[in-house]
N, C-alpha and C positions, 0 to 999 in steps of 0.2 A: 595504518588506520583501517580500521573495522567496519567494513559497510554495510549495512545491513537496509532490506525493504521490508517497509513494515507498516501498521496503519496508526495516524494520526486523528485521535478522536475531537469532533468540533461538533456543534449544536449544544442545543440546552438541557437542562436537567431531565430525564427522562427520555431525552430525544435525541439520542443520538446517529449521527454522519460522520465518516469516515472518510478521509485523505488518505489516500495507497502513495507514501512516499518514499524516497532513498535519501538516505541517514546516515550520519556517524553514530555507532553504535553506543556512543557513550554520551553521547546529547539526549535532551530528555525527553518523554512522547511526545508531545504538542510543541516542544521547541525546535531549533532548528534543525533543517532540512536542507539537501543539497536539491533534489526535483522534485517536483510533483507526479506521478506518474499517471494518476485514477483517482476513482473515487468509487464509495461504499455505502449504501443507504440500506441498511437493512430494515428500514418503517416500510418501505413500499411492499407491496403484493403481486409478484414477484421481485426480492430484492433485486436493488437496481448495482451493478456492477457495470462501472466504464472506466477500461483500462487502454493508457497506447501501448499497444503488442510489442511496436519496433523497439522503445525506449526500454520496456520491460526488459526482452531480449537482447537490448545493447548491453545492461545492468546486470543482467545473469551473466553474460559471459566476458564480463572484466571481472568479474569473482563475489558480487553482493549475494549474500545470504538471503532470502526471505525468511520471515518467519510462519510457524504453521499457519498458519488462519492465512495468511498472507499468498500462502504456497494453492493454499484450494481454492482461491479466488482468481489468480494466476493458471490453472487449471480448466477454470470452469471458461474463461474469458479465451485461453487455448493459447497463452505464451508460451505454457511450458507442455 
């Protein structure tokens, strides 16, 4: 099984938030999820990014892949 971290899009049309979760890679965006890890509101001024570092870091190193966008958030937040 293929795990991947990645973001689940939630809010309304034009308004988009973001869930930073860990996934099966083959489930579909907004379906299910094994964690939640974060979250991602790019509306705010400076976007708002809260991530738990530990869970992130638990999740990179049993082998989850993030995806880009995923990976510079993880970055910026200082998981990785």
């Amino acid at each position: 099984m293929a795990v991947k971290i990645r973001l689940a899009r939630h809010g309304s049309k034009a308004n988009p938030f973001y869930r930073i979760v860990v996934a099966d890679s083959r489930s579909p965006r907004d379906g299910r999820y094994i964690e939640r890890i974060g979250t991602y509101d790019p509306q705010r001024e400076p976007s708002a990014i809260e991530v738990d570092n530990e869970k992130a870091s638990e999740w990179l190193g049993k082998g989850a892949q993030p995806t880009g966008q995923v990976r510079k958030l993880l970055e910026i937040s200082g998981a990785i």
